[in-house]
DRENDO-1510 file (C-alpha; in Angstrom, 1 decimal, always signed):
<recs>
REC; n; res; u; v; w
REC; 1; UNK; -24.9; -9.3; +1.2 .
REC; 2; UNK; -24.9; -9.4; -2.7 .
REC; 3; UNK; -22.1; -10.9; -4.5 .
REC; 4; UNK; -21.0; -7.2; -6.2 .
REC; 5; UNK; -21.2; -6.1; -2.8 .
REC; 6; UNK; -18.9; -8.7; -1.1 .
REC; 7; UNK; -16.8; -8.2; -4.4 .
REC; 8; UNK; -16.4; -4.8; -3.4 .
REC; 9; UNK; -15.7; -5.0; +0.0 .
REC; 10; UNK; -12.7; -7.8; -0.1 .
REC; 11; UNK; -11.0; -5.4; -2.8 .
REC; 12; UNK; -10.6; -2.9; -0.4 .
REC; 13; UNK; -9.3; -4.9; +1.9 .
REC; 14; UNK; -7.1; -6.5; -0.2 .
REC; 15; UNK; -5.9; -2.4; -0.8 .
REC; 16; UNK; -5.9; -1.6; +2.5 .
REC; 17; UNK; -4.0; -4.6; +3.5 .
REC; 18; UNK; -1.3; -3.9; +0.1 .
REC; 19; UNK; -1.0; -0.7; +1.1 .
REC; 20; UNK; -0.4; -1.0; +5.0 .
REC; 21; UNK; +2.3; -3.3; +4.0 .
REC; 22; UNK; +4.1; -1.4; +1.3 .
REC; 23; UNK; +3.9; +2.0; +4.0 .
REC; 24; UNK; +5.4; -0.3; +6.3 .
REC; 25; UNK; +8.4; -1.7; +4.1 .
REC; 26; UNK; +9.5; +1.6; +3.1 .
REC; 27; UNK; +9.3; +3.0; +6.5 .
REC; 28; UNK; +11.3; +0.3; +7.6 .
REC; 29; UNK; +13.1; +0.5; +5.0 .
REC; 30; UNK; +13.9; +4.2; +5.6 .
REC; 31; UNK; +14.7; +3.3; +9.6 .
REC; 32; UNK; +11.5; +4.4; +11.3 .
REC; 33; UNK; +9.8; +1.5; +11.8 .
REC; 34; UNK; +12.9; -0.9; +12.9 .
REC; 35; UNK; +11.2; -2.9; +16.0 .
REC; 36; UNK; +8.5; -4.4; +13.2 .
REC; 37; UNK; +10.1; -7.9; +12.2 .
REC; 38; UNK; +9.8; -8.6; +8.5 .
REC; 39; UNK; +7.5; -11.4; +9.6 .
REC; 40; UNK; +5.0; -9.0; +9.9 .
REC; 41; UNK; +5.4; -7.6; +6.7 .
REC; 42; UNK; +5.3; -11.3; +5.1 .
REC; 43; UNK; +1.7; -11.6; +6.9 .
REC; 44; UNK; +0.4; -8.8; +5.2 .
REC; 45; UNK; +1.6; -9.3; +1.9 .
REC; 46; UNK; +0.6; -13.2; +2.0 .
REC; 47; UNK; -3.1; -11.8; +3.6 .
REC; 48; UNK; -3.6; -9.8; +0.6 .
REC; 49; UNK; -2.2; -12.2; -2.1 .
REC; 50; UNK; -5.2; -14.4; -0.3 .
REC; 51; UNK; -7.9; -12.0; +0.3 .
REC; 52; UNK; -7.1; -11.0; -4.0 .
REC; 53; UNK; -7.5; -15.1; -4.4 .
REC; 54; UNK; -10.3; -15.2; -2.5 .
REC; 55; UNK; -12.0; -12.2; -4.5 .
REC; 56; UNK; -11.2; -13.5; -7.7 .
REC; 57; UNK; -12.8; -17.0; -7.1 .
REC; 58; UNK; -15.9; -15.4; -5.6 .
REC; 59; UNK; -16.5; -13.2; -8.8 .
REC; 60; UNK; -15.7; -16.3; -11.1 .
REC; 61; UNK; -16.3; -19.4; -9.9 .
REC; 62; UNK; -19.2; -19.0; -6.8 .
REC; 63; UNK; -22.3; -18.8; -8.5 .
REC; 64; UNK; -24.9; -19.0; -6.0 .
</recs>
């Protein structure tokens, strides 16, 4: 896998993961997901904050 590639593919994730919890908050938020703890919530947010980290440090900083 090529490094634009791999680029590529952990910025999606890192939207799909900010944007499955942002759906979630507000729907929670809005009383239709209630059962979903807000632990859950904190693991996505934190996953993408990472996956972002991650991303960044492989286009900058991995050069090989």
């Amino acid at each position: 896998m090529s490094q634009s590639s791999l680029n590529r593919r952990l910025i999606q994730i890192f939207g799909i993961l900010l944007g499955i919890s942002v759906a979630v908050w507000v729907l929670r938020g809005f009383g239709i997901l209630t059962f979903i703890p807000g632990g859950i919530i904190w693991l996505l947010l934190l996953g993408a904050i990472a996956v972002a980290i991650i991303s960044y440090a492989q286009r900058t900083w991995w050069r090989f």
